[in-house]
C-alpha positions as CSV (number, residue, x, y, z in Angstrom):
1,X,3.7,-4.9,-12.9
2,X,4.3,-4.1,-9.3
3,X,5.6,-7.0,-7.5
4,X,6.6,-7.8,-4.0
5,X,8.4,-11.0,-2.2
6,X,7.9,-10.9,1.5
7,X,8.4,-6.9,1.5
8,X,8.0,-4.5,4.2
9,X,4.9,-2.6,3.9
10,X,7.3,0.4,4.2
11,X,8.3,-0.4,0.8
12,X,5.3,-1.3,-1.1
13,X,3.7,1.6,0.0
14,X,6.5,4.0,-1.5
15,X,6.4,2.1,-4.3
16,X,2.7,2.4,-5.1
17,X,3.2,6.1,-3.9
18,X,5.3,6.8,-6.8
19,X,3.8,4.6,-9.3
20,X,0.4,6.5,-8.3
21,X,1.5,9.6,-7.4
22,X,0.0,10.2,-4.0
23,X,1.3,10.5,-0.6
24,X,1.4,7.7,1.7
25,X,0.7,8.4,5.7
26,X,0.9,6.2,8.6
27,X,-1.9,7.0,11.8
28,X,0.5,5.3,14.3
29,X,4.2,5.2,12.9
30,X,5.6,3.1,9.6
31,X,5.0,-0.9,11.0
32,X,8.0,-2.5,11.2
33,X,6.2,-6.2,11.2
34,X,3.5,-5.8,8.9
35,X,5.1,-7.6,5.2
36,X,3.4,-8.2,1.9
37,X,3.4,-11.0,-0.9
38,X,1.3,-10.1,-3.8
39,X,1.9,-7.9,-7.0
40,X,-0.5,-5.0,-9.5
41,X,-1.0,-3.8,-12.2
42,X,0.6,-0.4,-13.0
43,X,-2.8,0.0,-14.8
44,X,-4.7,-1.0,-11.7
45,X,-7.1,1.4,-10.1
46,X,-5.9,2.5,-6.6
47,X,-8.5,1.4,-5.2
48,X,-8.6,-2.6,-6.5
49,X,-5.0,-1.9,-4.7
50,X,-5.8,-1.4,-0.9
51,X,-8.4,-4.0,-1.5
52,X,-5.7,-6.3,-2.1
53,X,-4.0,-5.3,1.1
54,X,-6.7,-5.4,3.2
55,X,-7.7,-9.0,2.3
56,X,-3.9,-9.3,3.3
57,X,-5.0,-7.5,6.9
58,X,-3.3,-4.2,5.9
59,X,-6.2,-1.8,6.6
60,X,-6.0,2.0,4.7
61,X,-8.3,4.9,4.1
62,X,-7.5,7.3,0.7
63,X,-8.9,10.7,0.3
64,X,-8.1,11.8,-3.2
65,X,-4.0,11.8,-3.4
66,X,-3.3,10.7,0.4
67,X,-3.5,6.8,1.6
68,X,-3.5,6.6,5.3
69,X,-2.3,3.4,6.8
70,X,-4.2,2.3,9.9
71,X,-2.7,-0.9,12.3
């Protein structure tokens, strides 16, 4: 289980980068504000994942082994 208290997004992301194995970009910069509450499944699929942020207004596109953060 992957879970997250208040977190920066900066470190969720790397987490689920290595938990996933995929690379992690950011379209404007790393967001310094943006936080996150919530925890996964290691057995989750990546995509029930960025679902999960984006009902938490953290939007993201992935293209095979690259998640790009928009804000």
């Amino acid at each position: 289980l992957l879970e997250f208290r208040d977190e920066a997004l900066s470190k969720v992301m790397q987490a689920i980068s290595r938990s996933y194995d995929v690379e992690v970009r950011y379209e404007s910069g790393i967001p310094t504000t943006k936080r996150f509450t919530g925890n996964f499944s290691r057995k989750s699929n990546i995509q029930k994942i960025l679902n999960q942020l984006t009902s938490q207004n953290i939007h993201s596109a992935f293209d095979g082994k690259v998640i790009t953060i928009m804000h």
